[in-house]
Every structure is written in structure tokens, then in C-alpha cells.
C-alpha atoms as a printed R data frame, in Angstrom:
   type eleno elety resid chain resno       x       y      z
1  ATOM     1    CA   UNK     A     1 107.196 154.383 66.339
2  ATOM     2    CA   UNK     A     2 108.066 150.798 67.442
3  ATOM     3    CA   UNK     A     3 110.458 148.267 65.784
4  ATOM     4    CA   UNK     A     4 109.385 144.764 64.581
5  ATOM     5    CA   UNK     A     5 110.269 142.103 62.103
6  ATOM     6    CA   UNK     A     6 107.315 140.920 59.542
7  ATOM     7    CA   UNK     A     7 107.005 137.182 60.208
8  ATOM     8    CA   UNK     A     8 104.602 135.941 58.701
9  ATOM     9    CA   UNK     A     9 101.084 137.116 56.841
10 ATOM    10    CA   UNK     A    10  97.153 136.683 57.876
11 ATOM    11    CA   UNK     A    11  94.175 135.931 55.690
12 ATOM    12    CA   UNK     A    12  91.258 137.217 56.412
13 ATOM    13    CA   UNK     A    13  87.914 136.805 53.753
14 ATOM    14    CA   UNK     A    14  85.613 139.021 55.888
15 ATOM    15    CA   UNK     A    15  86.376 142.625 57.080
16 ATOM    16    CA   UNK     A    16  85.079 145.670 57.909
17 ATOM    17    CA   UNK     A    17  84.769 147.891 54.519
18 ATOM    18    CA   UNK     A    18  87.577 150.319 55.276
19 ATOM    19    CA   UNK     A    19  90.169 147.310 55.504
20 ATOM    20    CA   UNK     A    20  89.167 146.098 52.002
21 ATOM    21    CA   UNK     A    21  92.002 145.141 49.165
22 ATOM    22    CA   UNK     A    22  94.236 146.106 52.679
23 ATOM    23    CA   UNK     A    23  97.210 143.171 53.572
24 ATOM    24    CA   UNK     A    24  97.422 141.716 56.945
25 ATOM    25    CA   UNK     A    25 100.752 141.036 58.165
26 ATOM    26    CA   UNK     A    26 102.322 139.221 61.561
27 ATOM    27    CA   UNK     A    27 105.150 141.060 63.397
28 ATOM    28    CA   UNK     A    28 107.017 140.091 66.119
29 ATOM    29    CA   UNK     A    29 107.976 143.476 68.064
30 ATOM    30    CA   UNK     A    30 111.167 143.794 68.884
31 ATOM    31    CA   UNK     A    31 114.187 145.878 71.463
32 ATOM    32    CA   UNK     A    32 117.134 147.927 70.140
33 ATOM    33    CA   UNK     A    33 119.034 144.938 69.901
34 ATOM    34    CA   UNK     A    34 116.575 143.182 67.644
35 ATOM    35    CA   UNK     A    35 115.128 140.578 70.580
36 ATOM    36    CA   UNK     A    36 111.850 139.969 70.644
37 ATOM    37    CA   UNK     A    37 109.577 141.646 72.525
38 ATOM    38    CA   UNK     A    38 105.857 140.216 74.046
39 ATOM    39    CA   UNK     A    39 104.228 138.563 71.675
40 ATOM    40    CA   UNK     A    40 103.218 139.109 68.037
41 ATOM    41    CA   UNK     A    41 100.648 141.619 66.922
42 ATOM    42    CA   UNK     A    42  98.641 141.700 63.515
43 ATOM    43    CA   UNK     A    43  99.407 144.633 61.555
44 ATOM    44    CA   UNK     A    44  98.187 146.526 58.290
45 ATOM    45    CA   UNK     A    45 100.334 146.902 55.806
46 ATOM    46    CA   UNK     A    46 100.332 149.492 52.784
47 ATOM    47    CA   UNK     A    47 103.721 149.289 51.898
48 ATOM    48    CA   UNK     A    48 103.994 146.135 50.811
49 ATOM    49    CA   UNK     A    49 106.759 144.677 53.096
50 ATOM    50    CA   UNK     A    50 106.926 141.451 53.199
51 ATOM    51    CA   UNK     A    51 107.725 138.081 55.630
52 ATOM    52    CA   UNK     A    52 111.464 138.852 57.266
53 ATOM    53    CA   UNK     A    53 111.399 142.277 56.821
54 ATOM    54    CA   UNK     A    54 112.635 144.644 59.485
55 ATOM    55    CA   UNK     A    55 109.811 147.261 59.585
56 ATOM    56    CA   UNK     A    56 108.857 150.162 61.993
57 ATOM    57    CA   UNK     A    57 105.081 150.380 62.893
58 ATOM    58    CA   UNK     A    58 103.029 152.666 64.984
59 ATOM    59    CA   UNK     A    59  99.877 151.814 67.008
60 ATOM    60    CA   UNK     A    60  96.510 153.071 68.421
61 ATOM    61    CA   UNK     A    61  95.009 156.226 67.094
62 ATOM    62    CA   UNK     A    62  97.996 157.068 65.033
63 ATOM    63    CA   UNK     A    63  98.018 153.778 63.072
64 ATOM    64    CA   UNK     A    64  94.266 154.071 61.785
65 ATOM    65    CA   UNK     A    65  95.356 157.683 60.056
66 ATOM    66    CA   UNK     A    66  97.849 155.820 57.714
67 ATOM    67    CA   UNK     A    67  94.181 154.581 56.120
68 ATOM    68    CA   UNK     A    68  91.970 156.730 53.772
69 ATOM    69    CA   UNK     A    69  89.262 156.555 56.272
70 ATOM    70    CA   UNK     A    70  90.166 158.320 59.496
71 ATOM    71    CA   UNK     A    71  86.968 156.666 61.772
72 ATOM    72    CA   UNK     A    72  88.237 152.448 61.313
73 ATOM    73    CA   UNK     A    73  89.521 149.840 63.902
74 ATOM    74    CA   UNK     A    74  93.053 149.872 63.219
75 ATOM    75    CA   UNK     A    75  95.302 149.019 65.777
76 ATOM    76    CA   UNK     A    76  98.776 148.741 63.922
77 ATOM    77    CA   UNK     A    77 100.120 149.966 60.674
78 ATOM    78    CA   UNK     A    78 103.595 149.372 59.176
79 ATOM    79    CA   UNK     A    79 104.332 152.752 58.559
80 ATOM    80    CA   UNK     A    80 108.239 151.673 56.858
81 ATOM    81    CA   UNK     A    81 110.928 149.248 56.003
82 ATOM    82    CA   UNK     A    82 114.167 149.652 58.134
83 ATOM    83    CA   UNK     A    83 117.165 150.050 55.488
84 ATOM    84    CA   UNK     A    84 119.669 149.895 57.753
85 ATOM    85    CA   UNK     A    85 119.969 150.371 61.669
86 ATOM    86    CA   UNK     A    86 122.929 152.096 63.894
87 ATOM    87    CA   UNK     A    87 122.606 152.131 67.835
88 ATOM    88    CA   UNK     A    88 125.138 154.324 69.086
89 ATOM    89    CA   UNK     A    89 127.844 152.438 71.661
90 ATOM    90    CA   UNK     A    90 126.564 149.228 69.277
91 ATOM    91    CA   UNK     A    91 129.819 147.258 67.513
């Protein structure tokens, strides 16, 4: 699983018929120390985080499982919202 930060959401009126009634959402990846990482990926979203959450995600053939229909195109899921975060030797 990979850390990011929701920033921002995506419309889209056309899409394949597994990703239907599914939110889109923007997030920035980001390091242990909550700096950004590359650049931002679009993301499906069926926990309803929204814009400035911290989130986990996960990618490739893992992320299309999180959707009913195991055969779809999905190449990132947030899989959770991030509560709260230790990193051990962190103040």
C-alpha cells in the first residue's frame, strides 16, 4: 500500500460500465514524511474520502479487486483514510 493525500476530484460523464456511480479522486503520492512524491495519479474511490484527506491506496492488479467486477481497468483504488500516522525515530 502507498501513502497519498486526496487533492482534488475528477469528473468524468463517460466510462467503462464497471466504473459506473464509482468517484474519481486526485492524489498526490506522497514519502514517510508526507512530501510529495512524482506526480499525481487518478484514483477510485469507494470510501468516500474526500479533498485533503490523508489516504492509503494500492495500485495495479490489486486495486481493480477492491471493485465488484474483478476483469476492469483500474489502476488505483483508495483502499483507507489514515487516522493518525507514527514513524518511529519521528518527533
Amino acid at each position: 500500500m502507498k501513502l497519498g493525500k486526496v487533492t482534488g476530484t475528477v469528473v468524468s460523464t463517460i466510462k467503462v460500465a464497471s466504473f459506473e456511480g464509482i468517484k474519481l479522486m486526485l492524489v498526490q503520492p506522497l514519502n514517510e514524511k508526507l512530501e510529495a512524491l512524482g506526480d499525481p495519479i487518478v484514483a477510485f474511490d469507494t470510501i468516500q474520502a474526500g479533498v485533503g484527506d490523508l489516504i492509503y491506496y494500492e495500485t495495479s492488479k490489486e486495486a481493480g479487486r477492491i471493485l465488484e467486477t474483478t476483469m476492469n481497468p483500474c489502476d488505483a483504488a483508495i483502499v483507507g483514510i489514515v487516522d493518525k500516522m507514527e514513524v518511529e525515530g519521528a518527533k
